[in-house]
C-alpha positions in Angstrom: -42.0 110.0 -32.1 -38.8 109.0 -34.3 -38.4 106.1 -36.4 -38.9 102.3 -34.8 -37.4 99.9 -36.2 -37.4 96.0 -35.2 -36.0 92.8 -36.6 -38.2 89.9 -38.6 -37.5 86.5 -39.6 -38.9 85.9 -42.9 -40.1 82.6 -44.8 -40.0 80.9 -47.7 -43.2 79.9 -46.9 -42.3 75.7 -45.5 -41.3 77.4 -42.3 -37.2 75.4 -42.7 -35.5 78.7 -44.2 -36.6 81.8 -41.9 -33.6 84.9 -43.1 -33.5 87.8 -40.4 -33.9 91.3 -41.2 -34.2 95.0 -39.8 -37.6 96.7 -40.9 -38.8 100.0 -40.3 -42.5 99.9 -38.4 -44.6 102.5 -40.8 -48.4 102.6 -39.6 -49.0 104.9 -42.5 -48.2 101.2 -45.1 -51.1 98.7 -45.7 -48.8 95.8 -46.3 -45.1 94.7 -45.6 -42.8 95.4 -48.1 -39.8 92.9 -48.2 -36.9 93.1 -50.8 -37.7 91.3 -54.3 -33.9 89.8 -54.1 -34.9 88.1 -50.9 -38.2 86.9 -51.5 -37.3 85.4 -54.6 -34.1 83.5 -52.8 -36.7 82.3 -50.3 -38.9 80.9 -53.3 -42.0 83.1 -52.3 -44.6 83.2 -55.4 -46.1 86.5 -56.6 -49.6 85.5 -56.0 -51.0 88.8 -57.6 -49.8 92.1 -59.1 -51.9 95.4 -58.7 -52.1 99.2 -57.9 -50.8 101.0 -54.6 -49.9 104.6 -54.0 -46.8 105.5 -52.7 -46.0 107.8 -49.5 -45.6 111.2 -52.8 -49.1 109.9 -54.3 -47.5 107.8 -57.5 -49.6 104.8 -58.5 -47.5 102.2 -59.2 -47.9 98.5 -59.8 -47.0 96.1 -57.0 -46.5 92.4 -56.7 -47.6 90.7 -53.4 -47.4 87.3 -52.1 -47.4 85.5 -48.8 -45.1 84.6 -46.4 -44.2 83.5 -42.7 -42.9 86.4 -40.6 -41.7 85.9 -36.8 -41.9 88.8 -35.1 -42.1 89.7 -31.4 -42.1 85.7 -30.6 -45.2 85.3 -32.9 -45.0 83.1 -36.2 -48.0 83.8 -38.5 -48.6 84.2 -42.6 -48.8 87.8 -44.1 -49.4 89.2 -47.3 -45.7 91.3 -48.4 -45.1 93.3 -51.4 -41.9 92.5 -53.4 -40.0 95.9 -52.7 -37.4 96.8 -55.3 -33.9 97.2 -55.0 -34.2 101.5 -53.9 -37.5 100.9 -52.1 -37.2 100.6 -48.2 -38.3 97.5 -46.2 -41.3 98.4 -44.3 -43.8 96.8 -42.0 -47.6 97.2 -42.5 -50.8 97.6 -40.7 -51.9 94.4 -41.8 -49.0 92.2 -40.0 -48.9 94.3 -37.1 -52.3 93.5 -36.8 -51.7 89.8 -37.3 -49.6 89.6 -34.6 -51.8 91.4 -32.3 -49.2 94.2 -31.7 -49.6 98.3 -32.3 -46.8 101.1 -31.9 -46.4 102.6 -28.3 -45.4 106.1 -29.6 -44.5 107.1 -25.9 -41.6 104.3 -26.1 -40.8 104.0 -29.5 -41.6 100.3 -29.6 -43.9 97.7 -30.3 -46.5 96.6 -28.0 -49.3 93.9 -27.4 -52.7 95.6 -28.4 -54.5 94.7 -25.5 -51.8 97.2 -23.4 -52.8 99.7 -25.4 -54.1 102.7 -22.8 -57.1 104.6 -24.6 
Protein backbone atom coordinates (compact mmCIF):
# COMPACT_ATOMS: atom_id res chain seq x y z
CA UNK A 1 0.00 0.00 0.00
CA UNK A 2 1.58 3.58 -0.78
CA UNK A 3 1.05 6.61 0.97
CA UNK A 4 -2.88 8.06 1.47
CA UNK A 5 -3.23 11.15 1.90
CA UNK A 6 -6.64 13.28 2.47
CA UNK A 7 -7.61 16.79 3.10
CA UNK A 8 -8.98 18.18 6.86
CA UNK A 9 -10.50 21.31 7.92
CA UNK A 10 -9.12 22.28 11.07
CA UNK A 11 -10.56 24.53 14.08
CA UNK A 12 -9.85 27.03 16.30
CA UNK A 13 -11.99 25.29 18.46
CA UNK A 14 -15.53 27.91 18.16
CA UNK A 15 -16.20 26.05 14.90
CA UNK A 16 -16.24 30.01 12.77
CA UNK A 17 -12.51 29.60 11.43
CA UNK A 18 -12.09 25.92 9.92
CA UNK A 19 -8.31 26.32 7.61
CA UNK A 20 -8.03 23.32 5.02
CA UNK A 21 -5.15 21.11 4.84
CA UNK A 22 -3.48 17.89 3.17
CA UNK A 23 -2.47 15.24 5.81
CA UNK A 24 -0.83 12.05 5.37
CA UNK A 25 -3.18 9.01 7.03
CA UNK A 26 -0.31 7.09 9.27
CA UNK A 27 -1.99 4.18 11.39
CA UNK A 28 1.37 3.60 12.95
CA UNK A 29 0.63 7.67 14.96
CA UNK A 30 -1.53 7.76 18.22
CA UNK A 31 -2.54 11.28 17.63
CA UNK A 32 -2.78 13.95 14.85
CA UNK A 33 -0.05 16.07 14.49
CA UNK A 34 -0.95 19.55 13.01
CA UNK A 35 1.60 22.41 12.41
CA UNK A 36 2.47 24.60 15.68
CA UNK A 37 2.26 27.89 13.11
CA UNK A 38 -1.33 26.89 12.41
CA UNK A 39 -2.64 25.90 15.59
CA UNK A 40 -1.44 28.87 17.22
CA UNK A 41 -3.05 31.23 14.30
CA UNK A 42 -6.26 29.30 15.05
CA UNK A 43 -5.95 30.15 18.87
CA UNK A 44 -5.80 26.40 19.99
CA UNK A 45 -4.42 26.14 23.74
CA UNK A 46 -1.75 23.58 24.65
CA UNK A 47 -3.71 21.77 27.12
CA UNK A 48 -0.74 19.54 28.24
CA UNK A 49 2.93 18.76 27.23
CA UNK A 50 4.42 15.12 27.65
CA UNK A 51 6.62 12.25 26.23
CA UNK A 52 6.02 10.39 22.75
CA UNK A 53 8.42 8.43 20.70
CA UNK A 54 8.98 9.11 17.35
CA UNK A 55 8.79 6.71 14.21
CA UNK A 56 13.46 6.28 14.92
CA UNK A 57 12.56 5.58 18.80
CA UNK A 58 13.65 9.39 20.13
CA UNK A 59 11.51 10.45 23.16
CA UNK A 60 10.75 13.74 22.73
CA UNK A 61 8.34 16.14 24.50
CA UNK A 62 5.17 17.04 22.77
CA UNK A 63 2.45 19.61 23.30
CA UNK A 64 -1.17 18.53 22.60
CA UNK A 65 -4.39 20.23 22.59
CA UNK A 66 -7.82 19.91 21.15
CA UNK A 67 -9.47 20.85 18.17
CA UNK A 68 -12.39 20.47 15.62
CA UNK A 69 -11.36 18.47 12.57
CA UNK A 70 -13.89 17.79 9.50
CA UNK A 71 -12.96 15.06 7.77
CA UNK A 72 -14.90 12.70 5.42
CA UNK A 73 -18.24 14.92 6.06
CA UNK A 74 -17.83 14.32 9.79
CA UNK A 75 -17.14 17.31 12.29
CA UNK A 76 -15.92 16.05 15.76
CA UNK A 77 -13.14 17.25 18.64
CA UNK A 78 -9.70 15.46 18.64
CA UNK A 79 -6.71 15.62 20.62
CA UNK A 80 -3.54 17.02 17.95
CA UNK A 81 -0.01 17.49 18.73
CA UNK A 82 1.54 20.87 17.85
CA UNK A 83 4.05 19.55 15.06
CA UNK A 84 7.11 21.70 14.46
CA UNK A 85 8.09 23.56 11.57
CA UNK A 86 10.32 20.09 9.95
CA UNK A 87 7.88 17.54 11.41
CA UNK A 88 5.21 16.20 8.89
CA UNK A 89 1.35 16.61 9.39
CA UNK A 90 -0.08 13.36 10.15
CA UNK A 91 -3.29 11.79 11.12
CA UNK A 92 -3.70 9.46 14.07
CA UNK A 93 -5.46 6.40 15.28
CA UNK A 94 -7.32 8.30 17.60
CA UNK A 95 -9.30 10.70 15.04
CA UNK A 96 -9.63 8.09 12.59
CA UNK A 97 -11.38 6.40 15.09
CA UNK A 98 -13.50 9.34 16.08
CA UNK A 99 -14.85 9.52 12.92
CA UNK A 100 -15.62 6.02 12.66
CA UNK A 101 -13.32 5.59 9.53
CA UNK A 102 -10.17 2.89 9.00
CA UNK A 103 -7.68 2.66 5.88
CA UNK A 104 -8.88 0.26 2.99
CA UNK A 105 -5.28 -0.76 2.09
CA UNK A 106 -6.81 -2.49 -1.16
CA UNK A 107 -7.81 1.25 -2.39
CA UNK A 108 -5.58 3.42 -0.86
CA UNK A 109 -8.35 5.37 0.93
CA UNK A 110 -10.38 5.93 3.78
CA UNK A 111 -13.35 4.02 4.62
CA UNK A 112 -16.39 3.70 7.07
CA UNK A 113 -15.46 0.99 9.75
CA UNK A 114 -18.50 -0.82 9.50
CA UNK A 115 -17.38 -1.73 5.52
CA UNK A 116 -14.53 -3.02 6.79
CA UNK A 117 -14.42 -6.98 5.35
CA UNK A 118 -12.76 -9.28 8.10
Amino acid sequence: MGTVTVTIQVDGRDGHQFEEMDIIVDTGSTYTAVPRVMLERLGVPIQRSMPSQTADGRIVPVDIGQTIVRLEGFEFYTPVIFAAENEPSLLGVVTLEEAGLAVDPVNGRLIPTHLLRY
